[in-house]
C-alpha positions in Angstrom: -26.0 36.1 6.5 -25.9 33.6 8.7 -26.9 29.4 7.7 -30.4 29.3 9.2 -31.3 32.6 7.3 -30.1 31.1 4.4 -32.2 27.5 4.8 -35.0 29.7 5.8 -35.0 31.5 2.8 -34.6 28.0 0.9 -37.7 26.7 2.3 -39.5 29.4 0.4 -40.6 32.4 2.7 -42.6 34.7 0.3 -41.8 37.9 -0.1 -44.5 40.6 0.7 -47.2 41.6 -1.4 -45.9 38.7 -3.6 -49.0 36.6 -4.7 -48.6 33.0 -2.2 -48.8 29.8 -3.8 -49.7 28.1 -0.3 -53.0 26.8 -1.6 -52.5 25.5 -5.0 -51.9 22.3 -5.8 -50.4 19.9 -8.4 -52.5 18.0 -10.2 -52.0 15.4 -13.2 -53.3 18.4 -15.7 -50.9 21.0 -14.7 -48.7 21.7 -17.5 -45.0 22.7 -17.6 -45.6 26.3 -18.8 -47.0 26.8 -15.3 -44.5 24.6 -13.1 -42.1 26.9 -14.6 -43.8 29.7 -13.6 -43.7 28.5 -10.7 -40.1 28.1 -10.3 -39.6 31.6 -10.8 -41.7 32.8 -8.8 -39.8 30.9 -6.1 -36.7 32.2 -7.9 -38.1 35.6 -7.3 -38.9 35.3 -3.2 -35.5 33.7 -3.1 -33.8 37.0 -4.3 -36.4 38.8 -2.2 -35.2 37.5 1.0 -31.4 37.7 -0.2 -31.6 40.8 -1.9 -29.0 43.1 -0.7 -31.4 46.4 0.0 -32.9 46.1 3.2 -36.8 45.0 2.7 -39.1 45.9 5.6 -43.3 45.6 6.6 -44.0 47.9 9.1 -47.6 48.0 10.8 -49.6 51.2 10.6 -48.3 51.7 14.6 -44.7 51.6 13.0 -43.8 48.2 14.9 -41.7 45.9 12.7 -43.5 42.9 11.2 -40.9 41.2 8.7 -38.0 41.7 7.2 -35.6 39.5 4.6 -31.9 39.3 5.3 -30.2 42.8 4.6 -32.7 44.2 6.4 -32.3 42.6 9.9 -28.2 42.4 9.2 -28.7 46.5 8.6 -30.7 47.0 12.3 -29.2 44.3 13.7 -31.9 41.3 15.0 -32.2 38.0 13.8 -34.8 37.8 10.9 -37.9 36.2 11.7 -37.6 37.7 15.1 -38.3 41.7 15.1 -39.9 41.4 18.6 -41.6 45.3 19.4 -39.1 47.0 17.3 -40.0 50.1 15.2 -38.2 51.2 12.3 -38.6 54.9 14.0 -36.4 54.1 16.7 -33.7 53.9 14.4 -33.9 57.5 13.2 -31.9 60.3 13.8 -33.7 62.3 16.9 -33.6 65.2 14.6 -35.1 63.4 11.5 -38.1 61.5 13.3 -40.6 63.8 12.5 -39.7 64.1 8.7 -40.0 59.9 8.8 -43.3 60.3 10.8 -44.8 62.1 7.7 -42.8 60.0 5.4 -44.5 56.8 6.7 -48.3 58.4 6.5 -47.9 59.1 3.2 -46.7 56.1 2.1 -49.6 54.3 4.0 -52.3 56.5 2.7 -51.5 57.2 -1.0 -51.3 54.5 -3.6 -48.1 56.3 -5.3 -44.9 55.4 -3.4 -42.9 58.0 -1.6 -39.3 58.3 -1.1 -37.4 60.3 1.6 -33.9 60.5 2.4 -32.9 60.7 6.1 -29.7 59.5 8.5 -30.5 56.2 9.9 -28.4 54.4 12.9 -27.5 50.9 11.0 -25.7 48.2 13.0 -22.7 47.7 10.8 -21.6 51.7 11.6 -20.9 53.5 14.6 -22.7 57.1 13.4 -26.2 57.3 11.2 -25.8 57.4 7.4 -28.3 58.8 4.9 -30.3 56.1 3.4 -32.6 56.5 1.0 -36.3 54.8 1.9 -39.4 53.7 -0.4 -42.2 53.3 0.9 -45.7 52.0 -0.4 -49.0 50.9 1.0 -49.8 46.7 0.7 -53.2 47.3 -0.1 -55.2 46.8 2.8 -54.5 49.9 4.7 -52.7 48.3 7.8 -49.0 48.2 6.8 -46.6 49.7 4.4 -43.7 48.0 2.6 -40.2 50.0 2.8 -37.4 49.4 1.1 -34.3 51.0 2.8 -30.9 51.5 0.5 -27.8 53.3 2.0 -27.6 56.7 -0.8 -23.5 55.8 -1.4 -22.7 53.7 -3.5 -26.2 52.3 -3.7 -26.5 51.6 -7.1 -22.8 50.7 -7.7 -23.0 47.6 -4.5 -25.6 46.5 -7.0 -24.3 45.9 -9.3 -21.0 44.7 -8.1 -23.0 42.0 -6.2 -24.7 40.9 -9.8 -21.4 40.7 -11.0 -20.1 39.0 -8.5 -22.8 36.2 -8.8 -21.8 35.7 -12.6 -18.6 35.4 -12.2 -19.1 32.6 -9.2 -20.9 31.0 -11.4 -19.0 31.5 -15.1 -15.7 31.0 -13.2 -16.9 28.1 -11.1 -13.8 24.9 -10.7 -16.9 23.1 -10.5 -20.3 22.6 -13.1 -23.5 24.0 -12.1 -26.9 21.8 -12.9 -30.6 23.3 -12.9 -33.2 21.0 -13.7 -36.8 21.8 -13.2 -39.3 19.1 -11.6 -39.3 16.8 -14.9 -35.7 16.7 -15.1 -35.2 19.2 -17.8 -32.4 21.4 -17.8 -33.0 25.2 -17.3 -29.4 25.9 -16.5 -25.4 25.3 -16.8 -22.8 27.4 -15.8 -19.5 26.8 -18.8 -17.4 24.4 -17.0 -20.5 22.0 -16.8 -21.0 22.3 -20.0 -16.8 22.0 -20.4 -16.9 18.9 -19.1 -19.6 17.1 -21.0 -18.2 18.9 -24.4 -21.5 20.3 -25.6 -22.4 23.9 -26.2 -24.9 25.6 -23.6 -27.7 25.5 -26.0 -27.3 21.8 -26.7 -27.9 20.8 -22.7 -30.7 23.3 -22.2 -34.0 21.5 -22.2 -32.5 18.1 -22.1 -33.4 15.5 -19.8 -30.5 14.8 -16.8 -30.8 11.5 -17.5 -29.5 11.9 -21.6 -26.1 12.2 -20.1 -25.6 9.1 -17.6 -24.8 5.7 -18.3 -27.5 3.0 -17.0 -26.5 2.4 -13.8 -26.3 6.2 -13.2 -30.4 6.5 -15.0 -31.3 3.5 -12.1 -29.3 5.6 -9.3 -30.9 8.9 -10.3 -34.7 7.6 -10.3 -34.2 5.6 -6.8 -33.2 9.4 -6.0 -35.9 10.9 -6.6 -37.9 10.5 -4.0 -35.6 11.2 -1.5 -34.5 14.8 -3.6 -38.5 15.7 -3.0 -38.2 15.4 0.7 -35.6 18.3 0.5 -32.3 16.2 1.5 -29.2 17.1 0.0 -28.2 14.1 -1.9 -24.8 13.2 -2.8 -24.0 11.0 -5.2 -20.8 9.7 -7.6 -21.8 9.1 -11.0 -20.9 8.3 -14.5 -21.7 10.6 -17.0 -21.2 10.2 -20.7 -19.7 13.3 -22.7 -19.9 14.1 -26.3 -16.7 12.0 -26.7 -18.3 9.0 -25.6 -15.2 8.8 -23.1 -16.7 7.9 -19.3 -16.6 11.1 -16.7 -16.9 9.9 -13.4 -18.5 12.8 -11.5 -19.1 13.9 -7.7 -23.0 15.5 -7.7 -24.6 17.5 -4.5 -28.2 17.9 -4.9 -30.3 20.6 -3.7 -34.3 20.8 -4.1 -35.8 23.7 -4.7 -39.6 24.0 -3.6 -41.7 27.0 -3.7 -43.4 28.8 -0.7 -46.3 25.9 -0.4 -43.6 23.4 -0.2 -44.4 22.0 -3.7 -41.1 20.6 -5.3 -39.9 22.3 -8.4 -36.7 21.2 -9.3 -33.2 21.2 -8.1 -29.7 22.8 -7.9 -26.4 20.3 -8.5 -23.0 20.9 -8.0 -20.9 18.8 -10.4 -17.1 17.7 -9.5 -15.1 15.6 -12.0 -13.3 13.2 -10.3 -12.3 11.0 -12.7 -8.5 11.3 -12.3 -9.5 11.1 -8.4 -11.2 7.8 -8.7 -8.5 6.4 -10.8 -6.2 7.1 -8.3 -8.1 5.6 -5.6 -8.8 2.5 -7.7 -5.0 2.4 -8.7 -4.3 2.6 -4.9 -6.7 -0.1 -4.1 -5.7 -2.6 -6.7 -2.0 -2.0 -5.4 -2.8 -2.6 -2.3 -4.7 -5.8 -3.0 -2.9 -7.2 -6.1 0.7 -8.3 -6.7 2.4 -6.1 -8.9 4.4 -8.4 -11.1 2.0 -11.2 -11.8 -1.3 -9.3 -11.2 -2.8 -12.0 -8.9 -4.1 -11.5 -5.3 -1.5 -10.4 -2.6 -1.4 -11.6 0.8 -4.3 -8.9 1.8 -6.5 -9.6 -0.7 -6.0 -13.5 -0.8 -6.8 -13.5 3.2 -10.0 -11.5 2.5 -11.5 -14.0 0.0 -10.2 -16.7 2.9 -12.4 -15.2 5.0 -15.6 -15.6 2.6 -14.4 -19.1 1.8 -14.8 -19.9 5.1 -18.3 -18.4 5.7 -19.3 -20.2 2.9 -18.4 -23.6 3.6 -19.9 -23.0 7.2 -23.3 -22.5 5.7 -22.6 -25.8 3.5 -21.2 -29.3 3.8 -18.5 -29.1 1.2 -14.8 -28.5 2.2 -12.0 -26.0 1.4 -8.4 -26.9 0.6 -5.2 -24.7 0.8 -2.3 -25.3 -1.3 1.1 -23.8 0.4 3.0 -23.5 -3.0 7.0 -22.7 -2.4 9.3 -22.5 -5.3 12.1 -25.4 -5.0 15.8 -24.0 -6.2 14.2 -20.1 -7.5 17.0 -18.3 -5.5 19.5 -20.2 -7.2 17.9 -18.9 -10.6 17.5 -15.7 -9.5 21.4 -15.7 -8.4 22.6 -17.2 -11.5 20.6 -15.3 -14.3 19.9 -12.2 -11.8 16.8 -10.1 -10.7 15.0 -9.3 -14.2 15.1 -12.8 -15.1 13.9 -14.3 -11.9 11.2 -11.5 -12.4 10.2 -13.3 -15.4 9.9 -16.5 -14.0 7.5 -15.5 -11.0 5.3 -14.2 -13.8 5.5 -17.5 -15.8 5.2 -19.8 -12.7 1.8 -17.4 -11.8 0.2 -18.1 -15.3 1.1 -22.0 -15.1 -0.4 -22.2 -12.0 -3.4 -20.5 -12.9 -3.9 -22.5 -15.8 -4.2 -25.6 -12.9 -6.7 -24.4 -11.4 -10.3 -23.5 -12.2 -11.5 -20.0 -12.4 -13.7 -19.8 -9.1 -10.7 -20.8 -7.2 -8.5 -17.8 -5.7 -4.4 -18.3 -6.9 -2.4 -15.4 -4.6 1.4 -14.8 -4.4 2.1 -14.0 -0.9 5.5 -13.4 -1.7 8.9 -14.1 -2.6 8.7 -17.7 -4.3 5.5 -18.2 -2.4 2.1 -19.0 -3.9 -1.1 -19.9 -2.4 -4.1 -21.6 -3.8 -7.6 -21.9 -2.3 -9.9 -24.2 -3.3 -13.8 -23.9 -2.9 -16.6 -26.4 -3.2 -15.2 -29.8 -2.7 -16.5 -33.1 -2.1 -13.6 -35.4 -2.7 -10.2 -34.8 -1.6 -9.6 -36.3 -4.7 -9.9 -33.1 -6.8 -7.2 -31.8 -4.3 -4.7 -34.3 -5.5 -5.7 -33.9 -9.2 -4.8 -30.0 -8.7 -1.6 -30.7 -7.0 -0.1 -33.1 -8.8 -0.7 -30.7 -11.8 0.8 -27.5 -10.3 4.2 -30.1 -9.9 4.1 -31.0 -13.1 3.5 -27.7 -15.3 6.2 -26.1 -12.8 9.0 -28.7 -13.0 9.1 -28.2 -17.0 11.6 -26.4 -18.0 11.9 -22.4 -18.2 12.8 -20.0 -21.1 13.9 -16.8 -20.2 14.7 -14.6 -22.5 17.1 -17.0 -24.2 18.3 -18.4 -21.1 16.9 -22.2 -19.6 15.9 -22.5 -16.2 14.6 -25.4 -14.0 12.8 -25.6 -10.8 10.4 -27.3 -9.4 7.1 -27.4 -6.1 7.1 -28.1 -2.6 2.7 -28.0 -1.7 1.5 -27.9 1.5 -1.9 -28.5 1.8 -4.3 -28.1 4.9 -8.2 -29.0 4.8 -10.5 -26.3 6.6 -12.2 -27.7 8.7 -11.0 -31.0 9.1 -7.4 -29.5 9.9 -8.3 -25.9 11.3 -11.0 -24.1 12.2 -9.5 -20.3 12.5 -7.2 -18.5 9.5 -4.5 -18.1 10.9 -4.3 -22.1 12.1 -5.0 -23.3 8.8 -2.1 -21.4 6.7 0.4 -22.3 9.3 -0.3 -25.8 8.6 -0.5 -25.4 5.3 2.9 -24.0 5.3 4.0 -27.2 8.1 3.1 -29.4 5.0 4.9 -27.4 2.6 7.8 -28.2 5.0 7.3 -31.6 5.2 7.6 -31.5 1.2 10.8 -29.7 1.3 12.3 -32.1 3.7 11.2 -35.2 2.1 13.4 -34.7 -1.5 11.1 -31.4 -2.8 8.9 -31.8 -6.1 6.1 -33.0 -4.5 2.8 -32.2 -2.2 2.2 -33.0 1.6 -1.3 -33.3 3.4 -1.4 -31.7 7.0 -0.9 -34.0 10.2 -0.4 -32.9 13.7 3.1 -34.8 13.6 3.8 -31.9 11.3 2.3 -29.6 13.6 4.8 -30.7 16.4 7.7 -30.4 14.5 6.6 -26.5 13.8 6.8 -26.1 17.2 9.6 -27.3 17.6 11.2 -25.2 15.2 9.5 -22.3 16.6 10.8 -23.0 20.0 14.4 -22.9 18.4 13.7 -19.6 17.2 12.6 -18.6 20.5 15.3 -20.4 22.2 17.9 -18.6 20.1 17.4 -14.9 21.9 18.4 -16.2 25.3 20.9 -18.5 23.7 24.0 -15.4 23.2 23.3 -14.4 26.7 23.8 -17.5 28.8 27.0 -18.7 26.4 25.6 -21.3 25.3 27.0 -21.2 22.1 30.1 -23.0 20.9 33.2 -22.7 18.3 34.2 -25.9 17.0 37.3 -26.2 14.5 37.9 -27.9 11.5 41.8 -28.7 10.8 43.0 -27.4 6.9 46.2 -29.4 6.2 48.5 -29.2 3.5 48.7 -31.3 1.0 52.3 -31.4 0.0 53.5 -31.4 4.0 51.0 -32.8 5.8 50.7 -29.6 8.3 47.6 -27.7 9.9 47.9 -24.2 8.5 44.5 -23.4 9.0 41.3 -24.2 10.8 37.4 -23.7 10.0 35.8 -22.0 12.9 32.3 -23.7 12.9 29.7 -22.6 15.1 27.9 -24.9 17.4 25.1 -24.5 20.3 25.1 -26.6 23.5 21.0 -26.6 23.6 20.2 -26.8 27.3 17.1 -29.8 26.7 18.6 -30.8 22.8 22.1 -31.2 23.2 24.6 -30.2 20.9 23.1 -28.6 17.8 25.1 -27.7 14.3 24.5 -24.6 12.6 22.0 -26.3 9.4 19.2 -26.8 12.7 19.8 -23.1 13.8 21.4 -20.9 11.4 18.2 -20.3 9.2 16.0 -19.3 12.0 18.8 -16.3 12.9 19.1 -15.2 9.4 15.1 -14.8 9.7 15.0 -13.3 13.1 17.9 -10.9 12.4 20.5 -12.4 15.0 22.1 -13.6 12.5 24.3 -10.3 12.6 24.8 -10.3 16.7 25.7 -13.9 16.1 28.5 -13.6 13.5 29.7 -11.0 15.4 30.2 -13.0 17.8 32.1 -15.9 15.9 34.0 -13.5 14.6 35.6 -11.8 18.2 35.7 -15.4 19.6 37.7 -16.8 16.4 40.3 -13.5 16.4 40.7 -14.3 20.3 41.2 -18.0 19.6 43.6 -17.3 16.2 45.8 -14.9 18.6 46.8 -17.8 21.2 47.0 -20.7 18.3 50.0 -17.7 16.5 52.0 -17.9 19.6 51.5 -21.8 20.8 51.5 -23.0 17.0 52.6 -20.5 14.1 53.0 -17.1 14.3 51.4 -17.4 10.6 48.2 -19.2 11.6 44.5 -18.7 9.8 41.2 -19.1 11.1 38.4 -19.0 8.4 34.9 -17.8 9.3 31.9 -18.5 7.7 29.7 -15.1 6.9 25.8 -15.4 6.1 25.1 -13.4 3.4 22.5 -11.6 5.5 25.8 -10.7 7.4 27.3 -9.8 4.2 25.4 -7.0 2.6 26.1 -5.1 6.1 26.8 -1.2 6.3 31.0 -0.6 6.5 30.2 0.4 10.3 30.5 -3.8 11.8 34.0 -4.0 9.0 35.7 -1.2 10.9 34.3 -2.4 14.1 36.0 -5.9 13.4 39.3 -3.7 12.3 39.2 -2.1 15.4 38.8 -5.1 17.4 41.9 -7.1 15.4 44.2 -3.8 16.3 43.1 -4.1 19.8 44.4 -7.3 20.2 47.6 -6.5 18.1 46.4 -9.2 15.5 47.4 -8.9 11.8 43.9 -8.3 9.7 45.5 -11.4 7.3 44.9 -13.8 10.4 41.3 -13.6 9.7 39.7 -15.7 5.9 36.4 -14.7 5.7 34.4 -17.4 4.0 31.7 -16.5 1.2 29.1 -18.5 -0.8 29.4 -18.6 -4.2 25.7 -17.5 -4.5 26.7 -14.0 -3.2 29.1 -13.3 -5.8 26.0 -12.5 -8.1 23.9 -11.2 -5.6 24.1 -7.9 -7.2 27.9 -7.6 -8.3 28.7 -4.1 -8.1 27.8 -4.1 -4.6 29.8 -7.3 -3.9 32.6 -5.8 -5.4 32.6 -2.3 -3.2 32.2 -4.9 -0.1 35.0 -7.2 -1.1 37.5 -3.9 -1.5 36.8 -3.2 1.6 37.7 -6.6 3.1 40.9 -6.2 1.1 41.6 -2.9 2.6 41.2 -4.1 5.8 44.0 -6.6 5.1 41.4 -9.6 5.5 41.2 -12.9 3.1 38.5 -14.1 1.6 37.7 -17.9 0.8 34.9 -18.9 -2.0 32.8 -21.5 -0.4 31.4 -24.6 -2.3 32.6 -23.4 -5.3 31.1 -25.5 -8.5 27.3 -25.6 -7.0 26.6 -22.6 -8.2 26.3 -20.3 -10.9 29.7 -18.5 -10.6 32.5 -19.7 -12.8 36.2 -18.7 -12.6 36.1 -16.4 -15.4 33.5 -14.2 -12.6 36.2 -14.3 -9.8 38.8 -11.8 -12.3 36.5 -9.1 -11.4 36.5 -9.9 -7.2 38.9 -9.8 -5.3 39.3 -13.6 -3.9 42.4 -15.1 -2.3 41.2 -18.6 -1.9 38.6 -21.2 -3.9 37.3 -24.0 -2.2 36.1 -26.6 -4.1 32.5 -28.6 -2.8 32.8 -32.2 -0.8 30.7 -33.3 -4.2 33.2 -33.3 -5.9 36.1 -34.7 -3.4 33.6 -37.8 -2.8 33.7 -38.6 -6.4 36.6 -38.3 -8.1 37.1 -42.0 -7.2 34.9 -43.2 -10.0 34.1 -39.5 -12.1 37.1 -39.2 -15.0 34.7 -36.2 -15.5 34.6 -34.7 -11.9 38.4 -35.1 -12.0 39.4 -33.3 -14.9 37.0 -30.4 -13.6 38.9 -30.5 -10.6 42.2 -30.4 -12.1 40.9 -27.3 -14.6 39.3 -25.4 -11.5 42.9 -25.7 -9.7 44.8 -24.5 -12.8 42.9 -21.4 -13.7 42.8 -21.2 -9.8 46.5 -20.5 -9.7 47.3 -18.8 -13.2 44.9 -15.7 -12.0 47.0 -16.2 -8.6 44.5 -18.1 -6.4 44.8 -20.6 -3.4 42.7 -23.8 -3.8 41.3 -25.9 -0.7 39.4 -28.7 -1.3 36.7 -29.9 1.2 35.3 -33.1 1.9 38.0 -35.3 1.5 37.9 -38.6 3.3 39.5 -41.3 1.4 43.5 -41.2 0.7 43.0 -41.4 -2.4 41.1 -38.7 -2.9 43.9 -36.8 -1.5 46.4 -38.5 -3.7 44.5 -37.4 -6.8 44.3 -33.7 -5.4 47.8 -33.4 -4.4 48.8 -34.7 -8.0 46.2 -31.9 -9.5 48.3 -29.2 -7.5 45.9 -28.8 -5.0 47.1 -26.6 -2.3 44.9 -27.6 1.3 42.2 -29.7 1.9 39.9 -30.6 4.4 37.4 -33.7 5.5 37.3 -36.4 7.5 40.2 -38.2 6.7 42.0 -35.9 8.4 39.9 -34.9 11.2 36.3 -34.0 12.4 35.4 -30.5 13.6 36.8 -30.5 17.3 37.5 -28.6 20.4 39.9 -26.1 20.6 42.3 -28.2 23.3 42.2 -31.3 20.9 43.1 -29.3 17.7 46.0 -28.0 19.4 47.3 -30.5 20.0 46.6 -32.4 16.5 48.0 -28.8 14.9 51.3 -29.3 17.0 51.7 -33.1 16.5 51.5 -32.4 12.1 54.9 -30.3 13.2 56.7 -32.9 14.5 
């Protein structure tokens, strides 16, 4: 059957002879015994028209006058739309004249009358015997004739009931009837599966015994529609015998009779709890922070949005709060991953307890938290709030045992004083933030546009540093290591430097940051790295054939694949350059940065044949027990502690324990910042091996520490 046939025979096409309810109508006094009458009968001309025998009225000339589904399907025109046709045609030549008296009788006697006869049918390409019925309508000027194929007749019957029941019993989805008060006059098992109740206990209830409120309010605003004959859709809550909540995917169809008189209506019932669940677990992940459950970046810029439409409409003010978190990677380096975990969490939850509840606390990521507030009139509330956040986060952490310390850097940007767009107002929150940072940390910034040219500034660097590799406009400096007990260069520090076309000369603490962010950091320390082994090869035949250059590595450069370490191997045998000619410099932080990784890296730098330097040891969180299990060839103690051990008994006898545990687990010890002479007295009487600073000498040019490296020879 085709889709119109079937909506046609929804919108309630009698069948013939059947009594028409065209003319009634419903009034207040009509009771429900009749309504349901009613629905059967429509029932009724709805199997009628879908019946599987084919169902003809012929006129007393023989032309066609109606016909319901099987019937049109069997000859082979659209239903509704016979045109001239007679039934006759469609006899066998041979067998017209037994139909001819076949259709008289049946016109003029009150008894039906059957005959069997070959009829051509559309669906087959020779005639078939069919069996026909015929009887008169009862006013003389048409008969009725029901046409069944003789195989198999009673037998497709039946297998078509069964094959109803079993779409319904076996249905992945619940079937609802309700009549046109809402009463229930049919469920198919699973619907009555999924609510928990036996059959009998859902018959004759009301829908609405089954739905939560909201579901009661959405089902009588549906009403009305439902009459009109749309098919209404509609998600749900329904309430099973459990008491548990089944959210539930309904289609709605009306069923009317032949008059157009609504009598009740067919659902189609989907659970979808697990469904929703899903979708609501996908949205809150895509909307919340994971590990402290506040607002993510996504969700935090949405209710930024509203914020702002809001204050348009008003004359208060909104303030954002750029929240960084001063020293956390040096936690999370120190005490590792699951404990820096823990205090993002706590940080979240002291943060939110600064704030008031109508004002939106996100974590955008990282260390970085965002506050919003809505509503003001004074800035200062803004100052209240901030100065709170800095104190509940510079008290001190417990983590699991362990006792951590950090502490804020705020940024805060006024909307609209400072910005009218989004986007201009966080990046001037975060310029503030900046400002924080730079002026000693633990403490809150407003906006200014100084700020703002500063940010470009930076930003300008950042762009500045893509063309910078490719017109050679960067630099290796090098810092003389001397030793302590003769007085000669061994080594140098190759230190990078950038020859800024409009700034100047530029160290590596103005630049270095913005290539670890924009990935050249990589490229770059390539770089270094081929310029240093070219450099290191000239210096071992003009000073010492045994001659070091160090070189600093990022640790973004670090946690690189093995590919750029054979690369650099290569590189060193191409030049005929022992791999020992090359230190490689680490920071401490990286040791703990996690360690089994480290280790794997730092067995490969020793297969190579390279050396590896700890950098600024004592700032950290590493410790010498730590270095047993890496494999390290030289410790360099921080300038911190060089620059005191003037006046710090304390600082010296670290110094002195850090050089003795250096060498007993067969470790060299260079010492950096040293500027005084007798700072390098009291090293060189600790044991200290080199040492560095600027006593000795500044970072320099290559020609000039040539020549110092030669003149310590002489």
């Amino acid at each position: 059957m085709d889709n119109d046939d079937v909506q046609a025979a929804r919108q309630g096409e009698c069948a013939p002879g059947d009594p028409s309810l065209a003319d009634e109508q419903l009034d207040s006094g009509v009771t429900i015994e009749r309504l349901r009458r009613e629905q059967e009968q429509a029932r009724y001309n709805e199997l009628y028209l879908l019946a599987p025998s084919g169902y003809f009225v012929v006129a007393f000339d023989g032309t066609i006058l109606q016909a319901n589904l099987a019937g049109a399907q069997m000859l082979g025109f659209a239903r509704g739309r016979p045109g001239n046709l007679r039934l006759r045609s469609f006899v066998e030549p041979g067998h017209r004249a037994d139909f001819d008296g076949f259709f008289q009788q049946a016109l003029n006697d009150s008894e039906p009358r059957r005959c069997r006869l070959p009829l051509r049918l559309a669906q087959h390409a020779q005639a078939i015997d069919v069996t026909l019925v015929g009887s008169a309508d009862g006013s003389g000027q048409a008969c009725r004739i029901v046409v069944e194929p003789v195989e198999g007749r009673l037998e497709a019957l039946e297998r078509s009931e069964e094959r109803f029941r079993r779409i319904v019993h076996c249905a992945d989805e619940g079937i609802w009837e309700v009549d046109a008060f809402g009463r229930t006059t049919f469920v198919n098992p699973k619907m009555a599966a999924l609510l928990g109740y036996p059959i009998e206990d859902i018959l004759d209830q009301p829908l609405s015994r089954f739905m939560d409120e909201e579901g009661k309010a959405l089902l009588e605003r549906s009403i009305a529609r439902r009459r009109q004959g749309l098919v209404e859709r509609h998600e749900l809550k329904f309430i099973p015998k459990d008491g548990s909540a089944m959210w539930v995917s309904v289609a709605t169809n009306a069923i009317f009779d032949p008059s157009g008189r609504y009598l009740g209506a067919l659902a189609l019932v989907s659970d979808i709890t697990q469904q929703r669940a899903s979708a609501e677990r996908i949205w809150h992940q895509a909307n919340f922070d994971e590990l402290t459950g506040l607002p993510n970046r996504h969700m935090f810029r949405d209710r930024m949005r509203q914020e702002m439409r809001k204050a348009d409409r008003s004359a208060a003010f909104l303030a954002l709060l750029y929240i960084d978190l001063d020293r956390f990677k040096e936690v999370n380096d120190r005490l590792g991953h699951a404990m820096g975990d823990l205090l993002l969490a706590e940080a979240a939850r002291r943060i939110a307890g600064c704030v008031r509840a109508s004002d939106t606390l996100a974590r955008l990521g990282g260390d970085e938290f965002t506050v919003l507030l809505a509503g003001l009139e004074r800035v200062g509330s803004v100052d209240r709030i901030a100065q709170s956040i800095i104190d509940a986060l510079a008290k001190p952490f417990v983590l699991a045992g362990e006792q951590a310390e950090i502490s804020a850097s705020i940024g805060i940007a006024l909307y609209p004083p400072d910005a009218r767009e989004m986007a201009d107002l966080i990046a001037h929150a975060d310029q503030a933030m900046y400002a924080s940072k730079k002026a000693g940390r633990n403490r809150y910034s407003y906006f200014t546009p100084d700020l703002q040219e500063a940010a470009l500034a930076r930003q300008n660097i950042a762009i500045d540093l893509r063309a910078a590799l490719a017109n050679r406009q960067f630099e290796i400096w090098y810092q003389p290591i001397i030793s302590l007990a003769t007085g000669v260069v061994h080594k140098a520090e190759a230190l990078l430097r950038w020859r800024h076309p409009t700034r100047g000369l530029l160290g590596p603490a103005e630049f270095i940051p913005f290539a670890e962010t924009s990935g050249l950091i990589v490229e770059l320390g390539d770089w270094v790295f081929r310029e240093a082994a070219r450099q290191v090869q000239r210096w071992q035949r003009s000073i010492d054939p045994q001659f070091q250059v160090t070189v600093n590595k990022s640790p973004v450069q670090f946690r690189r694949d093995a590919a750029l370490y054979q690369a650099w191997l290569d590189y060193l045998r191409e030049l005929q350059l022992p791999p020992q000619s090359i230190i490689i410099e680490i920071n401490e932080g990286v040791l703990l940065d996690g360690v089994d990784q480290v280790i794997e890296r730092l067995r490969r730098y020793k297969a190579m044949g390279l050396q590896v330097a700890l950098d600024h040891f004592g700032t950290g969180y590493s410790s010498l027990s730590h270095l047993k299990r890496f494999d390290i060839d030289y410790v360099k103690i921080d300038q911190t502690f060089a620059t005191t051990l003037e006046d710090d008994v304390g600082d010296l006898a670290l110094c002195e324990a850090i050089i003795v545990m250096a060498h007993k687990l067969g470790l060299k010890v260079v010492a950096e910042g040293v500027e005084t002479r007798v700072q390098r007295a009291l090293l060189q009487d600790a044991g200290c091996d080199y040492a560095q600073g600027f006593m000795f000498a500044r970072p320099m040019q290559p020609e000039e520490f040539e020549a110092m490296a030669k003149a310590s020879r002489e």
